[in-house]
N, C-alpha and C positions, 0 to 999 in steps of 0.2 A: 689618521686624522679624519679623512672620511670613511662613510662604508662601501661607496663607491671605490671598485678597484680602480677603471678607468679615469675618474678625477687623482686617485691617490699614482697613478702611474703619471699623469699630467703633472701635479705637483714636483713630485721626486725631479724628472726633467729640468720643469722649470727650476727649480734648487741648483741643480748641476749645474746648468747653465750660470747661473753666478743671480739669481732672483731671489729675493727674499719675503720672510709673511711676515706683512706689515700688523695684518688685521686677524681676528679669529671668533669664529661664535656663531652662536644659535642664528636663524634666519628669521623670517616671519613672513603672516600668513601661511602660505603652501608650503615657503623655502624652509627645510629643517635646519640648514650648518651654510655656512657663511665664511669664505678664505679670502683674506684679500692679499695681493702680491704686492710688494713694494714700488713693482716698477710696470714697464708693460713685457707683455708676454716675448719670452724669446724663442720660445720653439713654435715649430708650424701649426698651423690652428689645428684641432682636429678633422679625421677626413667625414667627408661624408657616410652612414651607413655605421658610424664607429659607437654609436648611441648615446655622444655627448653633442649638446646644442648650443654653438658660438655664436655671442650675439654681437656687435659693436654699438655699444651704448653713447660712446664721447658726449657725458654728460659731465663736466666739471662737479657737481654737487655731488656727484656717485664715484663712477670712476669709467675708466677709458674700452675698457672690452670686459665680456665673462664668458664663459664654461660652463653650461649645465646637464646636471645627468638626472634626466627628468621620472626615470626609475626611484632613485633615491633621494630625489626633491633638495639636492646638496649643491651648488654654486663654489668656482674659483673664478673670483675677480682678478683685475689688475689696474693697478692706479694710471695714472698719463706718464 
């Protein structure tokens, strides 16, 4: 789904864990691809150093946290 491995190893997790993709698609502006989870994140955020960057947004109009691999300009959101 992305070409980030590290988002595609985040995703896969969140899956297992019982998460699902609500959302899919192209970004804009910078952001190329675009995932959004169904719920909020259930695994640990990423670590520091791991070369993905967790933001917490809790913007109701968007959604509640995201994940980005700023290599690959690729984002995984997750709803509230």
């Amino acid at each position: 789904m992305f070409e980030s491995s590290r988002l595609n190893e985040l995703l896969a997790a969140e899956l297992a864990a019982g998460n699902s993709v609500a959302e899919e698609g192209p970004g804009w502006d910078a952001l190329v691809r675009l995932v959004i989870l169904g719920g909020p994140f259930r695994t640990p955020r990423p670590a520091e150093g791991s070369g993905l960057e967790f933001r917490e947004v809790r913007d109701p109009h968007y959604w509640l946290a995201e994940v980005e691999d700023p290599a690959t300009r690729e984002m995984l959101a997750c709803r509230f």
